[in-house]
PDB file of N, CA, C and O in Angstrom:
ATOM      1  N   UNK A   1      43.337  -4.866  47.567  1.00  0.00           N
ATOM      2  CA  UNK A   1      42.867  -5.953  46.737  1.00  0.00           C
ATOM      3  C   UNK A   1      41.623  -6.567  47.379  1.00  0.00           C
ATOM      4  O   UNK A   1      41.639  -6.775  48.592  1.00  0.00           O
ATOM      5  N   UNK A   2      40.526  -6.877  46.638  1.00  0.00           N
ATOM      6  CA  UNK A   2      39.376  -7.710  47.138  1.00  0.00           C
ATOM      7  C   UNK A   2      39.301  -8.901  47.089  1.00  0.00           C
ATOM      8  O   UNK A   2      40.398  -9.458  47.111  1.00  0.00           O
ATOM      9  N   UNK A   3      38.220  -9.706  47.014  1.00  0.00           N
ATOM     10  CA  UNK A   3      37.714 -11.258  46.681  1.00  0.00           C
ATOM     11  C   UNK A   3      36.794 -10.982  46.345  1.00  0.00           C
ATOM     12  O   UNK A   3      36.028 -10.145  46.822  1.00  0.00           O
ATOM     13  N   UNK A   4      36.655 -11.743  45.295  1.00  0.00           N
ATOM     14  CA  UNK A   4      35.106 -12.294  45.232  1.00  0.00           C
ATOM     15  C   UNK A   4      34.438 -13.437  45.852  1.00  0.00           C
ATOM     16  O   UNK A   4      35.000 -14.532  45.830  1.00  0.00           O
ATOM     17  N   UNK A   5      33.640 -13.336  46.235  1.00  0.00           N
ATOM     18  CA  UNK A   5      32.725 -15.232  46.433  1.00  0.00           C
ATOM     19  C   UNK A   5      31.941 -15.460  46.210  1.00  0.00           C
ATOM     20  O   UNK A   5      31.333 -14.389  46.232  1.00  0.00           O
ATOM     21  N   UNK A   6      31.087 -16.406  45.857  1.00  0.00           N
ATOM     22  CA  UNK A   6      30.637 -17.314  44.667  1.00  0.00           C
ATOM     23  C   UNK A   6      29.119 -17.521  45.836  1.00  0.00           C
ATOM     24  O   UNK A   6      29.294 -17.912  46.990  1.00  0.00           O
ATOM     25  N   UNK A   7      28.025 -17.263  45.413  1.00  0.00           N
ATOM     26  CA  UNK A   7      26.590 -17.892  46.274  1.00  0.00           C
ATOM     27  C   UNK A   7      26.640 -18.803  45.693  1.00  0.00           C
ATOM     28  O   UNK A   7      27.197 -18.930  44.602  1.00  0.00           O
ATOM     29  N   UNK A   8      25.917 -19.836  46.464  1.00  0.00           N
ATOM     30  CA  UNK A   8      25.178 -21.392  46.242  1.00  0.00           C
ATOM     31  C   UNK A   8      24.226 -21.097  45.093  1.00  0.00           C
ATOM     32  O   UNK A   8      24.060 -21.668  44.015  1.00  0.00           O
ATOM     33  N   UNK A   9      23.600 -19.941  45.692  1.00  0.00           N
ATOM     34  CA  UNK A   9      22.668 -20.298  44.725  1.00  0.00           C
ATOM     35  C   UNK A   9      22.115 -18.477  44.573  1.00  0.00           C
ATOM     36  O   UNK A   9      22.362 -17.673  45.472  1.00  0.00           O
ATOM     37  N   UNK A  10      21.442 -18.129  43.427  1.00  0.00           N
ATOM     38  CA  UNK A  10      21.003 -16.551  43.453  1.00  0.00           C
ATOM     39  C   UNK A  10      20.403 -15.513  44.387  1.00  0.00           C
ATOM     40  O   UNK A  10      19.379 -15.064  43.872  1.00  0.00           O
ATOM     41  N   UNK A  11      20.545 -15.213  45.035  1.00  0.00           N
ATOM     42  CA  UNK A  11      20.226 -14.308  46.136  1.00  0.00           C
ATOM     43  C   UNK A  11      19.048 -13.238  45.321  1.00  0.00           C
ATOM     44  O   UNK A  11      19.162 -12.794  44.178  1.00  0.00           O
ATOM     45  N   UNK A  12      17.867 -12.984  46.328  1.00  0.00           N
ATOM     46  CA  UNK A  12      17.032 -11.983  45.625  1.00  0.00           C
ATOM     47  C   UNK A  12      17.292 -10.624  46.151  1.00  0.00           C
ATOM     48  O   UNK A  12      18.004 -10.416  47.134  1.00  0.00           O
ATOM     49  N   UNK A  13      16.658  -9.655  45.429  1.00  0.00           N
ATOM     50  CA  UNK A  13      17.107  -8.138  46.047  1.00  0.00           C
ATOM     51  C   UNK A  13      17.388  -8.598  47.119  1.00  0.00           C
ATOM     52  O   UNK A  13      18.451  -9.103  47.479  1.00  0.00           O
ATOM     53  N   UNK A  14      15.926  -8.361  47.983  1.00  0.00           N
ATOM     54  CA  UNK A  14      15.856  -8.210  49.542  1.00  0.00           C
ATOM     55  C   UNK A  14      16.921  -8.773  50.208  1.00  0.00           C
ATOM     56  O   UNK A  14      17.744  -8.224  50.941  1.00  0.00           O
ATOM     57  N   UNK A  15      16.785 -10.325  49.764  1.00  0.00           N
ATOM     58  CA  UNK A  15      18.231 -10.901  50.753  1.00  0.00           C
ATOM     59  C   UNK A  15      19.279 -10.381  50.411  1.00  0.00           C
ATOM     60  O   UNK A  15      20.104 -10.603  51.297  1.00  0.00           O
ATOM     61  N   UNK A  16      20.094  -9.291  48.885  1.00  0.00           N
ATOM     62  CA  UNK A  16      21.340  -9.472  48.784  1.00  0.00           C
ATOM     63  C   UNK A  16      20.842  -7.694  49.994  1.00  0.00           C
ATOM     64  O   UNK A  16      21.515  -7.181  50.887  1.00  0.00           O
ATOM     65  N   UNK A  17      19.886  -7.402  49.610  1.00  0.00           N
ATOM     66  CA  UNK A  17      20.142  -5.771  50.516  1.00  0.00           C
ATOM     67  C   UNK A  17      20.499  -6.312  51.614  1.00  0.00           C
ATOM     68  O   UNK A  17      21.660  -6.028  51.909  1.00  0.00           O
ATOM     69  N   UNK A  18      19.720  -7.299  52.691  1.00  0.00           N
ATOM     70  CA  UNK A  18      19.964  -7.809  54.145  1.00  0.00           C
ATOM     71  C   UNK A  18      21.478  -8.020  54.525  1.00  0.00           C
ATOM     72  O   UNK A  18      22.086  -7.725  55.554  1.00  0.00           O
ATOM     73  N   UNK A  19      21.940  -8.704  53.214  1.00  0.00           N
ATOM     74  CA  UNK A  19      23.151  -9.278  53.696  1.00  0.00           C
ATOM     75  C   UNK A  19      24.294  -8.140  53.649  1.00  0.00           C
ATOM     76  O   UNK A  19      25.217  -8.163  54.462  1.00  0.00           O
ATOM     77  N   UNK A  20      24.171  -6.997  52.509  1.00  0.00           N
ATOM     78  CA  UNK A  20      24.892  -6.075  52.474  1.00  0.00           C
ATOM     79  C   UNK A  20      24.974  -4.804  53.691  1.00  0.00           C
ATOM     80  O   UNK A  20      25.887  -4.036  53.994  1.00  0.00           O
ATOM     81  N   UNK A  21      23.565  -4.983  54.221  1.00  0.00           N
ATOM     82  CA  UNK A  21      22.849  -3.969  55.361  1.00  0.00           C
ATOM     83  C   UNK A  21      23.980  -4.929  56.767  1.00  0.00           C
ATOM     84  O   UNK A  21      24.689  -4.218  57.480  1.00  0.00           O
ATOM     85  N   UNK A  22      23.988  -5.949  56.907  1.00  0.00           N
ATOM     86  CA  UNK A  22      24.792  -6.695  58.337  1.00  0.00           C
ATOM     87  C   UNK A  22      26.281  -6.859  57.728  1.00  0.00           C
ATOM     88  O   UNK A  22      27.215  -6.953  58.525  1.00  0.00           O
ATOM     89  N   UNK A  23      26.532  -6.896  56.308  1.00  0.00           N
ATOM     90  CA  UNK A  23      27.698  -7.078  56.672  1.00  0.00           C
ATOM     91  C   UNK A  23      27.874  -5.136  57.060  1.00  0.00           C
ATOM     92  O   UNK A  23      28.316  -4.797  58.157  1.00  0.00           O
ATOM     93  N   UNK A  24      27.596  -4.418  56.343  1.00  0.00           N
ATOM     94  CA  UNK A  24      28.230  -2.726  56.553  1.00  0.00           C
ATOM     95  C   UNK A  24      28.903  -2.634  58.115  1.00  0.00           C
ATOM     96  O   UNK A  24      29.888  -2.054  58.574  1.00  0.00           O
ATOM     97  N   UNK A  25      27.679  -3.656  58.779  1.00  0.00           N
ATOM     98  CA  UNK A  25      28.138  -3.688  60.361  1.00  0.00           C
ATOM     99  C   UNK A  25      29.388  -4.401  61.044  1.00  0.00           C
ATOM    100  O   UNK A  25      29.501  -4.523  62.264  1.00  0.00           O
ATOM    101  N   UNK A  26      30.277  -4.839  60.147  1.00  0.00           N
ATOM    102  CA  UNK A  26      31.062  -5.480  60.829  1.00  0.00           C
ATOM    103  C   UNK A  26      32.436  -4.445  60.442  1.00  0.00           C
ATOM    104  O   UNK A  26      32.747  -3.921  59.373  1.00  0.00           O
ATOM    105  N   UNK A  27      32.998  -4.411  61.602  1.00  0.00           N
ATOM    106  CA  UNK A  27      34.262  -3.349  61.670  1.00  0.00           C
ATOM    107  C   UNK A  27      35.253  -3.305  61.479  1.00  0.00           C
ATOM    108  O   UNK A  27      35.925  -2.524  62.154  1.00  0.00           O
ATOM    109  N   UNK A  28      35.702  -3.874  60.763  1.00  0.00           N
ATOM    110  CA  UNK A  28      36.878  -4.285  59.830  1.00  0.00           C
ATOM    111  C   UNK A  28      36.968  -4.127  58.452  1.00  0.00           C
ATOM    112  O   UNK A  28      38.054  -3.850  57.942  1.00  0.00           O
ATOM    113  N   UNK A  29      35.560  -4.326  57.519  1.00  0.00           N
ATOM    114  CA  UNK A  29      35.131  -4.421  56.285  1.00  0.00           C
ATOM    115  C   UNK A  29      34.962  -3.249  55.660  1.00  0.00           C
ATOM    116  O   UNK A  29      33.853  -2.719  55.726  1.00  0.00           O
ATOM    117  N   UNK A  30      36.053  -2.602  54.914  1.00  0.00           N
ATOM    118  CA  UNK A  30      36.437  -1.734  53.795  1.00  0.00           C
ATOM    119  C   UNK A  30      34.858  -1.543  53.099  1.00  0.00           C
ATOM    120  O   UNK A  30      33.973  -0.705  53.275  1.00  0.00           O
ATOM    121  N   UNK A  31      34.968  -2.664  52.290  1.00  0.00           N
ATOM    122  CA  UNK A  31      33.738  -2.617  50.835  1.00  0.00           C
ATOM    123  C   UNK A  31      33.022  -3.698  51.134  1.00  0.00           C
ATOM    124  O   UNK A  31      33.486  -4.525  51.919  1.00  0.00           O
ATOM    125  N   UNK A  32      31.606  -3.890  50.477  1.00  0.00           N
ATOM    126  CA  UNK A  32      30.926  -5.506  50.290  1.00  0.00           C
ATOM    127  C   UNK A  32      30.224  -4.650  49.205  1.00  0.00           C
ATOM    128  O   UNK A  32      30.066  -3.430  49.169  1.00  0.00           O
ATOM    129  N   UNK A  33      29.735  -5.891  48.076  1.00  0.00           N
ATOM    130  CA  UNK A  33      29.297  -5.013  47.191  1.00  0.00           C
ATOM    131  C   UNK A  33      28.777  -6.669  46.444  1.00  0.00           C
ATOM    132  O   UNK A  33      29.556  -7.614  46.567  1.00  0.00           O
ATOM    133  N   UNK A  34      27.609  -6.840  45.798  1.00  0.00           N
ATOM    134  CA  UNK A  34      27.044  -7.532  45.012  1.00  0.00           C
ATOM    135  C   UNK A  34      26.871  -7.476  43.762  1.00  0.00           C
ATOM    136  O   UNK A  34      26.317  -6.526  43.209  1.00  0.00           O
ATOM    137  N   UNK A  35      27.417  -8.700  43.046  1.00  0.00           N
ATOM    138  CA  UNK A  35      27.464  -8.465  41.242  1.00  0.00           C
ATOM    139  C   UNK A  35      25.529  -8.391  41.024  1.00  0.00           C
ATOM    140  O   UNK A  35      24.613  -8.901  41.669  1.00  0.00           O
ATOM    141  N   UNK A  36      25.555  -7.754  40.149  1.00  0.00           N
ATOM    142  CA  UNK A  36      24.240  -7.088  39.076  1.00  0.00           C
ATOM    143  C   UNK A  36      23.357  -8.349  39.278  1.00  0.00           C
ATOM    144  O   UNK A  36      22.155  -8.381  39.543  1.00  0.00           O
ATOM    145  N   UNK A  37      24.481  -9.694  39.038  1.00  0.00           N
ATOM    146  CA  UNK A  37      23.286 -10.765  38.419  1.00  0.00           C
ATOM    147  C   UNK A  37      23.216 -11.546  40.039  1.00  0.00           C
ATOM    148  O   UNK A  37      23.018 -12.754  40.172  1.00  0.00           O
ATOM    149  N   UNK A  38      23.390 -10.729  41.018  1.00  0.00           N
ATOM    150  CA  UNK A  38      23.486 -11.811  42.482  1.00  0.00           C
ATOM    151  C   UNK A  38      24.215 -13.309  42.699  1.00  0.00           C
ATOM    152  O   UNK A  38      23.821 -14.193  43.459  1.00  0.00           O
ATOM    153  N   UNK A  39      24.925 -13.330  42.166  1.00  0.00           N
ATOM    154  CA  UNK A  39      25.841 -14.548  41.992  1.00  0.00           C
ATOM    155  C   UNK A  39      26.821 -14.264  42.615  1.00  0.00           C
ATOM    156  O   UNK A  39      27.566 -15.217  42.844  1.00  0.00           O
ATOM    157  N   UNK A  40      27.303 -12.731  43.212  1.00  0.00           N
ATOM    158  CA  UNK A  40      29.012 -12.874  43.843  1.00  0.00           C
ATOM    159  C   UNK A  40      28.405 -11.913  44.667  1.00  0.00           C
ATOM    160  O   UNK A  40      27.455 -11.140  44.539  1.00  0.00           O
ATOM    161  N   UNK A  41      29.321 -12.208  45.660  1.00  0.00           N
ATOM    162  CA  UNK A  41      30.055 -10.896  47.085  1.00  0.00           C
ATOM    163  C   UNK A  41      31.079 -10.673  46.883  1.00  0.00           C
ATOM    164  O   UNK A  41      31.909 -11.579  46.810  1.00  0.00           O
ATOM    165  N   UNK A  42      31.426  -9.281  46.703  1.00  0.00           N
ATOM    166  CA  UNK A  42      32.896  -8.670  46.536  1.00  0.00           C
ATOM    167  C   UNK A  42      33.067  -7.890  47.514  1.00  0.00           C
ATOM    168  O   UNK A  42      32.545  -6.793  47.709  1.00  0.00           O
ATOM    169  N   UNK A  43      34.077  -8.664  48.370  1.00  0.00           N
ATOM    170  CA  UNK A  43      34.649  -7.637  49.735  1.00  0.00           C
ATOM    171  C   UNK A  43      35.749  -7.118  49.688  1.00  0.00           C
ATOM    172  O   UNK A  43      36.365  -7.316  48.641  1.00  0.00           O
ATOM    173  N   UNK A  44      36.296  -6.437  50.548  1.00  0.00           N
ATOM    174  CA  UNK A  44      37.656  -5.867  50.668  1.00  0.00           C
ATOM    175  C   UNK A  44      37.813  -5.246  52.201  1.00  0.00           C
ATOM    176  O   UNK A  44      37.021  -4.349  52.493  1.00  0.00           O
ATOM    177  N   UNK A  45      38.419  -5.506  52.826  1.00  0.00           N
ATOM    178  CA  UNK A  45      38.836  -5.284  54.285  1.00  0.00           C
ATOM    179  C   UNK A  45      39.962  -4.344  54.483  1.00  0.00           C
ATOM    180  O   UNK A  45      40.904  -4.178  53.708  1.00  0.00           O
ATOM    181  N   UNK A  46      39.701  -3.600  55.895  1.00  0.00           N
ATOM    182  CA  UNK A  46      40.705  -2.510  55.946  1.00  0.00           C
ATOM    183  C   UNK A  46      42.244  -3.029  56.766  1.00  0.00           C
ATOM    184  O   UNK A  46      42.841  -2.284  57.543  1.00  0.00           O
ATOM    185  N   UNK A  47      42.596  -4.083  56.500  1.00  0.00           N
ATOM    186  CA  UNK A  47      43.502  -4.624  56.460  1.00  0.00           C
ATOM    187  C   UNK A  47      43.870  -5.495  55.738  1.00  0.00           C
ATOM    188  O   UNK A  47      44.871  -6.099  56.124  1.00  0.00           O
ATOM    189  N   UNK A  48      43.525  -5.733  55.011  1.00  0.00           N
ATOM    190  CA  UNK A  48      43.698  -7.192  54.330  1.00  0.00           C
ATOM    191  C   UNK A  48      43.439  -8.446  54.790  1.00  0.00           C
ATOM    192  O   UNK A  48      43.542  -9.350  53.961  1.00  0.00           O
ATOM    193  N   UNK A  49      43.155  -8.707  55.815  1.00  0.00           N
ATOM    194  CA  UNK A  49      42.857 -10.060  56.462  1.00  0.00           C
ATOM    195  C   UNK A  49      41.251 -10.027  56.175  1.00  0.00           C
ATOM    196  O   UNK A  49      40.450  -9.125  56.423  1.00  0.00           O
ATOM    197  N   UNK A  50      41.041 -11.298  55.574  1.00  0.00           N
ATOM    198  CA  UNK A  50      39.737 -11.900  55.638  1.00  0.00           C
ATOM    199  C   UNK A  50      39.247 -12.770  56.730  1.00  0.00           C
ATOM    200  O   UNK A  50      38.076 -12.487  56.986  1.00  0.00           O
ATOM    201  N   UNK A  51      39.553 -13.397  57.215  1.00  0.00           N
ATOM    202  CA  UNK A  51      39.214 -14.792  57.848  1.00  0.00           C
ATOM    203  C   UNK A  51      38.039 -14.216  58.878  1.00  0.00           C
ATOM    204  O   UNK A  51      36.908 -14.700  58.843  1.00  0.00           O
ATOM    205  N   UNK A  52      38.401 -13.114  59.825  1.00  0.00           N
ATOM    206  CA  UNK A  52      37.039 -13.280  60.729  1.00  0.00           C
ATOM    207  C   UNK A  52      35.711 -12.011  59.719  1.00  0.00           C
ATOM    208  O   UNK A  52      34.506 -12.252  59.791  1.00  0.00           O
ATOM    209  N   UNK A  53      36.091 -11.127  59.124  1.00  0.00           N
ATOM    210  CA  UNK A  53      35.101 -10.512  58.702  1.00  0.00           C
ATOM    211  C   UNK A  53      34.283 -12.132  57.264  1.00  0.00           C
ATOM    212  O   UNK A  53      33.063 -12.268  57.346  1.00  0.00           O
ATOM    213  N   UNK A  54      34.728 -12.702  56.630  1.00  0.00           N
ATOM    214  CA  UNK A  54      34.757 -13.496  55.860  1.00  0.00           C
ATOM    215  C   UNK A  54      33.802 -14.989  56.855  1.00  0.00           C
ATOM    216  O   UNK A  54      32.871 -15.673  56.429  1.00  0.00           O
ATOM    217  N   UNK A  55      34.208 -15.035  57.663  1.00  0.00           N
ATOM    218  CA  UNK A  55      33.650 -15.760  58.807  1.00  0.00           C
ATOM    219  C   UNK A  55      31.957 -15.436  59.210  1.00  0.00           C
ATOM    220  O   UNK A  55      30.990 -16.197  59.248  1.00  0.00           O
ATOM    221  N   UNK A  56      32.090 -13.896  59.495  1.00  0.00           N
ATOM    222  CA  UNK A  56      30.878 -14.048  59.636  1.00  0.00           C
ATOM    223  C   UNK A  56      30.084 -13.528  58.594  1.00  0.00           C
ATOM    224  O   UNK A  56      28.935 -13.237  58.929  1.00  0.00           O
ATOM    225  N   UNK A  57      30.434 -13.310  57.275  1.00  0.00           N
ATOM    226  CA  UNK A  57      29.928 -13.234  55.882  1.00  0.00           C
ATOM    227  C   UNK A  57      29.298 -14.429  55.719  1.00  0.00           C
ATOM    228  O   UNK A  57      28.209 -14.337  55.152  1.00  0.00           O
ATOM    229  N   UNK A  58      29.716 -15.757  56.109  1.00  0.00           N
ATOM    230  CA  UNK A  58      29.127 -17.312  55.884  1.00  0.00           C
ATOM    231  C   UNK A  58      27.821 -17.075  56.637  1.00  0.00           C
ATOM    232  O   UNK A  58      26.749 -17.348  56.098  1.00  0.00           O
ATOM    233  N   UNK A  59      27.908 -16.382  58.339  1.00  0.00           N
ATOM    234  CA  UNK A  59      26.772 -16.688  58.537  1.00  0.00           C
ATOM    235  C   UNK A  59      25.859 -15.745  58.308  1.00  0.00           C
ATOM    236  O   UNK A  59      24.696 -16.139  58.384  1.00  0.00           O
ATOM    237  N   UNK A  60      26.073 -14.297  57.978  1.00  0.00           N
ATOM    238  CA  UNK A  60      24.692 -13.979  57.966  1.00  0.00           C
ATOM    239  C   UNK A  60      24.181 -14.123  56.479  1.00  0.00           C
ATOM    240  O   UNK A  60      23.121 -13.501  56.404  1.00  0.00           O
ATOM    241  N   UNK A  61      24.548 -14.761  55.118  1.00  0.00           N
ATOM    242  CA  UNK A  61      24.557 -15.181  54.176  1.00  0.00           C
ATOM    243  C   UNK A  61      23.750 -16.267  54.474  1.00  0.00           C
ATOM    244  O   UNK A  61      22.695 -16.152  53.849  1.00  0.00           O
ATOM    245  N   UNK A  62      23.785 -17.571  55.355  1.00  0.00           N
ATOM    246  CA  UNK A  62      23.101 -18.459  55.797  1.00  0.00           C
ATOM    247  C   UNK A  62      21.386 -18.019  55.849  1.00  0.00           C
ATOM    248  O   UNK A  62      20.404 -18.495  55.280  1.00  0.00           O
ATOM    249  N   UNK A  63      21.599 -16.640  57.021  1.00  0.00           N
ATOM    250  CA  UNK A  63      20.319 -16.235  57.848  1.00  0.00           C
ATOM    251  C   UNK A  63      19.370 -15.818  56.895  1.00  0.00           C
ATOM    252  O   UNK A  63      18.274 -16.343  56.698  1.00  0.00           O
ATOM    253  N   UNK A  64      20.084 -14.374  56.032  1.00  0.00           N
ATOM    254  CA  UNK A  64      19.713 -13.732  55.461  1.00  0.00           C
ATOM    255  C   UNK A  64      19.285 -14.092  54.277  1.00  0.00           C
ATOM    256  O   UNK A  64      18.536 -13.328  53.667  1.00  0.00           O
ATOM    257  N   UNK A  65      19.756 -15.580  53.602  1.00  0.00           N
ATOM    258  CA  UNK A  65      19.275 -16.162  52.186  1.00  0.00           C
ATOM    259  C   UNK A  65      18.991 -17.210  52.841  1.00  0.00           C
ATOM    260  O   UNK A  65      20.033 -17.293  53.491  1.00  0.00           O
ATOM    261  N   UNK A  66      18.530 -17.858  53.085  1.00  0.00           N
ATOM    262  CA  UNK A  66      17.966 -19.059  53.709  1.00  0.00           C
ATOM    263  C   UNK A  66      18.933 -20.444  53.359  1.00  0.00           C
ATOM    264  O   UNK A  66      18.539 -21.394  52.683  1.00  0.00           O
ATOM    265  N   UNK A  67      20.439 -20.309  54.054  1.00  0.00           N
ATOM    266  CA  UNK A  67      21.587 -21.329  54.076  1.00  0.00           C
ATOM    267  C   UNK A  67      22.338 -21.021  52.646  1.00  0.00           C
ATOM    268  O   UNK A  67      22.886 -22.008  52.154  1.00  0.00           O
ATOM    269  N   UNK A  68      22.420 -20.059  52.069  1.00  0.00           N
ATOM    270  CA  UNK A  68      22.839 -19.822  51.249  1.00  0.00           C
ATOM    271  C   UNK A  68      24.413 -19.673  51.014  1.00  0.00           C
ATOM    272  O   UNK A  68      24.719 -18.489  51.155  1.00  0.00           O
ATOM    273  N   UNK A  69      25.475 -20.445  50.716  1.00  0.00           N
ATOM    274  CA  UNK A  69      26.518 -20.939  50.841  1.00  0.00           C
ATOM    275  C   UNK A  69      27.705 -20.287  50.414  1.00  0.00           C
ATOM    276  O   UNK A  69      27.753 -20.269  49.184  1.00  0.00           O
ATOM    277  N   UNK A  70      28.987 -19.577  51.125  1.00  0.00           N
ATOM    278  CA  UNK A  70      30.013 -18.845  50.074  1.00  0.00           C
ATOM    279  C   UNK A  70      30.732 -19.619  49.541  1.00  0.00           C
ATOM    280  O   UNK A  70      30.401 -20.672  50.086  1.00  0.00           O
ATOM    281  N   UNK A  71      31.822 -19.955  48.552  1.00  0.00           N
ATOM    282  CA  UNK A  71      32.782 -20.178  48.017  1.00  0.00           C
ATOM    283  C   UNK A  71      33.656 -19.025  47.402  1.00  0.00           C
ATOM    284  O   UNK A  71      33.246 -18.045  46.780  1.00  0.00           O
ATOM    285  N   UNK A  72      35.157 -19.413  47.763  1.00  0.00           N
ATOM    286  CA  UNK A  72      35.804 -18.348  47.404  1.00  0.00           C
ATOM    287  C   UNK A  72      36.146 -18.666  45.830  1.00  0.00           C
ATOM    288  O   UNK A  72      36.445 -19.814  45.503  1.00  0.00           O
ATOM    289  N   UNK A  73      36.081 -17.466  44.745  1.00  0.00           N
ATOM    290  CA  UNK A  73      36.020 -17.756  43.757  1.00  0.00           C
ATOM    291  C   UNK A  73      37.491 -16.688  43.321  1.00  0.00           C
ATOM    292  O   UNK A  73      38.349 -17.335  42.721  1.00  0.00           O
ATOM    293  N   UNK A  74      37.844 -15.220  43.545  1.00  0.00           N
ATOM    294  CA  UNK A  74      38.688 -14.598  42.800  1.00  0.00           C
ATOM    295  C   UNK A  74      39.102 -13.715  43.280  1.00  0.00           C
ATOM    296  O   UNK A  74      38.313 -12.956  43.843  1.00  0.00           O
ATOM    297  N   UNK A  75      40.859 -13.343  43.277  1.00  0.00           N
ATOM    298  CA  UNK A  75      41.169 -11.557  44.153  1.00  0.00           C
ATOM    299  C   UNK A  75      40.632 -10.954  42.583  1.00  0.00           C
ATOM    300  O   UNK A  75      40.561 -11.471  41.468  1.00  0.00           O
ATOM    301  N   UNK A  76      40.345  -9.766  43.062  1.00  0.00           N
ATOM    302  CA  UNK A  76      40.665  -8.662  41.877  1.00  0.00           C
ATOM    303  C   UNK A  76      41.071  -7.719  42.801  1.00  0.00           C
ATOM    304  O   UNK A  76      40.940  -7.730  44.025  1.00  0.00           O
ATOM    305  N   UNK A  77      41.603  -6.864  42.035  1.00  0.00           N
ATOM    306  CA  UNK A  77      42.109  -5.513  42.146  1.00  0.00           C
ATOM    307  C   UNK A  77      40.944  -4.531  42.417  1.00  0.00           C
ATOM    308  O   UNK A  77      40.941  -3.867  43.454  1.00  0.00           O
ATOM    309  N   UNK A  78      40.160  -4.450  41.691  1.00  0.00           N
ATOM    310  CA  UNK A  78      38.914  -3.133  41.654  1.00  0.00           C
ATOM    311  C   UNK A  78      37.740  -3.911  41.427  1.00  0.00           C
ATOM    312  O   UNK A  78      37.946  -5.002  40.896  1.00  0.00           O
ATOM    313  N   UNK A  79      36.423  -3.585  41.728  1.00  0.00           N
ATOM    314  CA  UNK A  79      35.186  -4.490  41.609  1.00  0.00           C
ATOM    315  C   UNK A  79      34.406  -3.759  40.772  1.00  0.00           C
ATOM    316  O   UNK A  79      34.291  -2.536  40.841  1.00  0.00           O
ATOM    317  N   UNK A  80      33.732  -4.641  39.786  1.00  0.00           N
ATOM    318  CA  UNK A  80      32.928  -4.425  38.676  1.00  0.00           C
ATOM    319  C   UNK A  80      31.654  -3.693  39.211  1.00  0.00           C
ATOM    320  O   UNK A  80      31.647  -3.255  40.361  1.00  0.00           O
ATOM    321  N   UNK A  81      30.666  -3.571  38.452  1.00  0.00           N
ATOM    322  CA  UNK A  81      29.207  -3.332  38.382  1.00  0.00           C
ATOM    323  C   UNK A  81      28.884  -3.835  39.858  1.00  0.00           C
ATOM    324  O   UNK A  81      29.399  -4.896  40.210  1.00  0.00           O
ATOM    325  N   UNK A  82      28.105  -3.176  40.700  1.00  0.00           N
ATOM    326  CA  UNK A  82      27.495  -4.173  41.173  1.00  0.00           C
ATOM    327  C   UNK A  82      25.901  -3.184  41.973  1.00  0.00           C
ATOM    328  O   UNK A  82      25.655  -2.005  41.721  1.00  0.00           O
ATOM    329  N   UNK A  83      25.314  -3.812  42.631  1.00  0.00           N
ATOM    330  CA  UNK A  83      23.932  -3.438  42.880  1.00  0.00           C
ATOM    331  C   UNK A  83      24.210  -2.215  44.135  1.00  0.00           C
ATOM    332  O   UNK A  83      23.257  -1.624  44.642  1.00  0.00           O
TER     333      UNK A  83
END
């Protein structure tokens, strides 16, 4: 099962590529994947625990969009469209 989470505010290509390029790097994290319209992060972890891969999703989301903010918005099962 995944999450979705919710940006502050729209992320452009470049930043959603950046943020998708650092999270790939963290070693725990199954999937990350960005909706079409840059409004969500959809992760999924190879355990199910979020909290530290999810942790540092806040910050390089910060770096990489200039403070750009998560909120957790939804589990789904399978993830839609995304870039």
């Amino acid at each position: 099962m995944g999450r979705y989470y919710h940006f502050s505010k729209t992320v452009s290509k470049e930043e959603s590529e950046e943020i998708l390029r650092k999270m790939r790097e963290l070693e725990n994290l199954k999937s990350a994947a960005i909706t079409e319209d840059r409004a969500y992060l959809f992760v999924t972890t190879k355990d199910g625990i979020f909290s530290e891969v999810m942790g540092a999703a806040v910050n390089i989301c910060r770096r990489a969009a200039g403070g750009c903010e998560l909120s957790f918005d939804r589990f789904s099962p399978e993830k839609i469209s995304a870039i």
